[in-house]
Short mmCIF file of the C-alpha atoms (twelve columns), coordinates in Angstrom:
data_MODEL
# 
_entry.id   MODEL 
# 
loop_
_atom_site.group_PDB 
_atom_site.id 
_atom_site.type_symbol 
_atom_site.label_atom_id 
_atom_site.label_alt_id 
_atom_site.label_comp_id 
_atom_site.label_asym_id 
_atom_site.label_seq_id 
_atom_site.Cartn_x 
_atom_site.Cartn_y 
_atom_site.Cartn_z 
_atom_site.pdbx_PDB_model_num 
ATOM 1   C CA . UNK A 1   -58.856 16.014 -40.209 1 
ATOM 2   C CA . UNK A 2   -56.834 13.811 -42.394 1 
ATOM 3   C CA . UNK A 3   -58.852 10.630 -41.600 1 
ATOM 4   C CA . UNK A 4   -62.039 12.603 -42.715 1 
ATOM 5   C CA . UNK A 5   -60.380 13.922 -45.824 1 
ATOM 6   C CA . UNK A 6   -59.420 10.534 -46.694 1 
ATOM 7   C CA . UNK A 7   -62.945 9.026  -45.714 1 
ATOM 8   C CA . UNK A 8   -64.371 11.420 -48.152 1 
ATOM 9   C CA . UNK A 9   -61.702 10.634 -51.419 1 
ATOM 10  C CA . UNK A 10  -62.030 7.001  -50.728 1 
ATOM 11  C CA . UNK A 11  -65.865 7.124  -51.602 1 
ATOM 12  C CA . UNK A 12  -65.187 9.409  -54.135 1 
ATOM 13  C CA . UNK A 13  -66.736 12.274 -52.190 1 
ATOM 14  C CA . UNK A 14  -64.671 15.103 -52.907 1 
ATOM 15  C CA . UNK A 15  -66.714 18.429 -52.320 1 
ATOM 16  C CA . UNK A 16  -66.474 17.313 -48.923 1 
ATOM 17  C CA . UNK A 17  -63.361 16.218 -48.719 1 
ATOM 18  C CA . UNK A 18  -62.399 19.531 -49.779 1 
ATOM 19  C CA . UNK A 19  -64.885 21.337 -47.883 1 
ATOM 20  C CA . UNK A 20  -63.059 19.218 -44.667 1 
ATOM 21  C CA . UNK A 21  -60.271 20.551 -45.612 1 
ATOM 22  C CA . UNK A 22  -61.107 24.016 -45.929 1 
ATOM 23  C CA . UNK A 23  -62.031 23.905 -42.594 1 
ATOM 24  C CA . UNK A 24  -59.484 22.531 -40.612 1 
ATOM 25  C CA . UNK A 25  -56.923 22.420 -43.029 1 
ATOM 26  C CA . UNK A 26  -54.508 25.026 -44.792 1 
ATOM 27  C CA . UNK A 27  -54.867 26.407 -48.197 1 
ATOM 28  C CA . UNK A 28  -51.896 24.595 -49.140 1 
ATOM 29  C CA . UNK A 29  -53.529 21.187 -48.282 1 
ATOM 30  C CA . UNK A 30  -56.867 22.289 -49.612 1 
ATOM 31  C CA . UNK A 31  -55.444 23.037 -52.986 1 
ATOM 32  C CA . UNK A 32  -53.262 19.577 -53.275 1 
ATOM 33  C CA . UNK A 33  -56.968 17.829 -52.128 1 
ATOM 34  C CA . UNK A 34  -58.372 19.561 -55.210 1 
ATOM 35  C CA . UNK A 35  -55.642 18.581 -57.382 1 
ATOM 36  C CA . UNK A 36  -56.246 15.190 -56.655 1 
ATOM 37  C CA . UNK A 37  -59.517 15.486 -57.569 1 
ATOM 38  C CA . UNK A 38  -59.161 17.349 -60.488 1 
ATOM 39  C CA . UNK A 39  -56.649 14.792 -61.383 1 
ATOM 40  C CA . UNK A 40  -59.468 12.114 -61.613 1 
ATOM 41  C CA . UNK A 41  -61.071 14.470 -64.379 1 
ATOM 42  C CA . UNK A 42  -60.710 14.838 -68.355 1 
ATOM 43  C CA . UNK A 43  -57.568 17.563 -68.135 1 
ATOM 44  C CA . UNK A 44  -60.463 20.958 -69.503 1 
ATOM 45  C CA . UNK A 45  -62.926 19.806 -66.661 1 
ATOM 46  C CA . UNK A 46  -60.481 19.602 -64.195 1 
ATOM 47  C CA . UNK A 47  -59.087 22.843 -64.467 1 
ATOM 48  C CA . UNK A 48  -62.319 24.697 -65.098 1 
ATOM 49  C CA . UNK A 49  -63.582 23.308 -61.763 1 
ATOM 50  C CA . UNK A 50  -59.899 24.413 -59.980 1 
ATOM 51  C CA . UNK A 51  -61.015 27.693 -61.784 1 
ATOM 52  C CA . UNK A 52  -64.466 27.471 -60.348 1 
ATOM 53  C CA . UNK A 53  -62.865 27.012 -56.894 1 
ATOM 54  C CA . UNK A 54  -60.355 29.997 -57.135 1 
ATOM 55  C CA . UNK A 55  -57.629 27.690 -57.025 1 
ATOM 56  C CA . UNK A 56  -55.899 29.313 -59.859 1 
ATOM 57  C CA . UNK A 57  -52.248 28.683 -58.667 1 
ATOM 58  C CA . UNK A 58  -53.261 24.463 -58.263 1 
ATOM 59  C CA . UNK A 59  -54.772 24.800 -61.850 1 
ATOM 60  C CA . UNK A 60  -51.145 26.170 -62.595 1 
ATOM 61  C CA . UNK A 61  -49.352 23.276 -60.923 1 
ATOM 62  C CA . UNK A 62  -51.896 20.861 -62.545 1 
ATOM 63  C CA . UNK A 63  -51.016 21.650 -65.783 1 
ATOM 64  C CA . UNK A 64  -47.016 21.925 -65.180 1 
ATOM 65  C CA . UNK A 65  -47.381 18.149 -63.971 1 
ATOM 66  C CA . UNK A 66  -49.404 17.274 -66.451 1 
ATOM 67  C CA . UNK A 67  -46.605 18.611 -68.817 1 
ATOM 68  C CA . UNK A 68  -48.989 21.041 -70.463 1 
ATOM 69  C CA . UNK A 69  -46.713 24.178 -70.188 1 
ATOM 70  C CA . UNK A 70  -48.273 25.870 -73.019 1 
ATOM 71  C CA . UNK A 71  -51.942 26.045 -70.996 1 
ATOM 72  C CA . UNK A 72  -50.061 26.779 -67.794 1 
ATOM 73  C CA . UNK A 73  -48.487 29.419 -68.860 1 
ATOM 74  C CA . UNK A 74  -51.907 31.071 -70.651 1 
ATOM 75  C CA . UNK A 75  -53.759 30.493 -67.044 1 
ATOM 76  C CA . UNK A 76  -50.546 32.440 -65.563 1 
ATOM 77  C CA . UNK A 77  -50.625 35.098 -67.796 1 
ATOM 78  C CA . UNK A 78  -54.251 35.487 -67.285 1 
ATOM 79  C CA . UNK A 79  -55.054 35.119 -63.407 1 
ATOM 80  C CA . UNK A 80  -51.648 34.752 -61.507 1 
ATOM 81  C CA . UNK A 81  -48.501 36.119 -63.071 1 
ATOM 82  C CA . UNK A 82  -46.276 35.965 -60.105 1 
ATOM 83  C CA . UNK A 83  -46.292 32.354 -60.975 1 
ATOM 84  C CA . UNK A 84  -44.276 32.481 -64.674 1 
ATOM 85  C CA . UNK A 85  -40.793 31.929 -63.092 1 
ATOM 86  C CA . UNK A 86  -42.088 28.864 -61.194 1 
ATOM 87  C CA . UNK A 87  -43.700 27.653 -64.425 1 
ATOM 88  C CA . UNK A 88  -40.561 28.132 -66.238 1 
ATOM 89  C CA . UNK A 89  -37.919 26.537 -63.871 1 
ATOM 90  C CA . UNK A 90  -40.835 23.815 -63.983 1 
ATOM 91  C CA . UNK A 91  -40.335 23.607 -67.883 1 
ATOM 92  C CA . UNK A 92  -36.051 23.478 -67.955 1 
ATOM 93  C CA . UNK A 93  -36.278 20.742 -65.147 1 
ATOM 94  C CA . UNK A 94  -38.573 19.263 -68.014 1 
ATOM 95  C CA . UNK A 95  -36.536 20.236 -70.768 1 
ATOM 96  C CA . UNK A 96  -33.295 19.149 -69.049 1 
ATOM 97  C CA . UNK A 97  -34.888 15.627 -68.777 1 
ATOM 98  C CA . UNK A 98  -35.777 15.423 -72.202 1 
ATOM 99  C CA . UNK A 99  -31.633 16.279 -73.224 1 
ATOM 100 C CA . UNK A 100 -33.359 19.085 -74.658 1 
ATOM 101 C CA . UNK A 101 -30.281 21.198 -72.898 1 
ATOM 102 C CA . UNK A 102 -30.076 24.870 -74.898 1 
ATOM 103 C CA . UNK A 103 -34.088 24.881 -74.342 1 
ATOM 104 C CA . UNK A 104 -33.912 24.045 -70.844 1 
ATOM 105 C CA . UNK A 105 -31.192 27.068 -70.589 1 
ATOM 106 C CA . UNK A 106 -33.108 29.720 -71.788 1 
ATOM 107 C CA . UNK A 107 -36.126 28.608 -69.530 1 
ATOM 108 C CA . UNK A 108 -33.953 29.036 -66.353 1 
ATOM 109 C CA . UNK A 109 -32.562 32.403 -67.233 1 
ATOM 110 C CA . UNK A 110 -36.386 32.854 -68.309 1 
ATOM 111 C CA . UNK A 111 -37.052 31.474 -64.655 1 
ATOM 112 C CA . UNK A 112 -34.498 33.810 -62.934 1 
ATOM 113 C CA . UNK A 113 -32.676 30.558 -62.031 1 
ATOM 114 C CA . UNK A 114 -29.037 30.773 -64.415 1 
ATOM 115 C CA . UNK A 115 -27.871 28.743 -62.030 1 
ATOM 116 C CA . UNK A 116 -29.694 25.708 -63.156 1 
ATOM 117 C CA . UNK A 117 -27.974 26.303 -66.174 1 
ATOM 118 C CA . UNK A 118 -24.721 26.531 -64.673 1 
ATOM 119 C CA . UNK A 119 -25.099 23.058 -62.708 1 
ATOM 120 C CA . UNK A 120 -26.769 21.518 -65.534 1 
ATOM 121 C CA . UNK A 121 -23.815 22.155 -67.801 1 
ATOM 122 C CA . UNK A 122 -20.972 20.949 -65.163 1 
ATOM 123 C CA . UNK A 123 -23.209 17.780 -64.583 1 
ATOM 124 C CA . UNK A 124 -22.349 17.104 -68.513 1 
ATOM 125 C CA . UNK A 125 -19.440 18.273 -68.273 1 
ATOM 126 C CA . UNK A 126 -20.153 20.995 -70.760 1 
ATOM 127 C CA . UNK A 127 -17.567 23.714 -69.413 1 
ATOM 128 C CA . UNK A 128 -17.830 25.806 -72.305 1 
ATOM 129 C CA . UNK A 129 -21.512 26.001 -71.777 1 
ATOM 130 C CA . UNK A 130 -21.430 26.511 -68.033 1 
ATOM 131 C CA . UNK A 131 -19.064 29.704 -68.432 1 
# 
């Protein structure tokens, strides 16, 4: 299968790449072939055709590695909820990265995740913090 898929992306032949994929493959791989794809794309376009495929929760990841939080969590709160903790830990690992440390906090307690937090703090030695 994964010599066809590739076939397929090489000549920039993605519907059947994907539609490969969707046959032999799992939804997990079908969904990471379409992010690829919609990767290749103007961001809007991209998603509306991850939309168009009903994969809402790549359209989610898509945007979260694209570092638009703000649209990924409107899709969320829209078609797929269940993803908003996901989204958030997404945006404190993001956060933390940027030193932007009191922001990434409240994102992992927003995630469910205070023990981000926690860790994050003892790596800067923050002990105040971390308690």
């Amino acid at each position: 299968m994964q010599g066809a898929v590739d076939m397929y992306r090489q000549r920039n032949m993605w519907e059947e790449a994907i539609r490969v994929c969707r046959a032999y493959g799992t939804s997990k791989e079908v969904a990471e072939i379409a992010k690829k794809w919609a990767s290749t794309m103007e961001n809007e376009e991209g998603i509306n055709m991850l939309m168009k495929l009903s994969l809402i929760e790549a359209a989610v990841d898509l945007e979260c590695d694209r570092k638009n939080f703000d649209n990924a969590f409107k899709l969320a709160n829209n078609h797929a909820k269940y993803k908003l903790p996901e989204i958030h830990l997404k945006l404190g690992l993001f956060l933390e990265d940027e030193r932007r440390y009191k922001e990434a906090e409240e994102a992992y307690i927003r995630a469910n995740k205070p023990s981000e937090a926690i860790m994050m703090y003892q790596h800067l030695e923050d002990w105040h913090s971390a308690l």
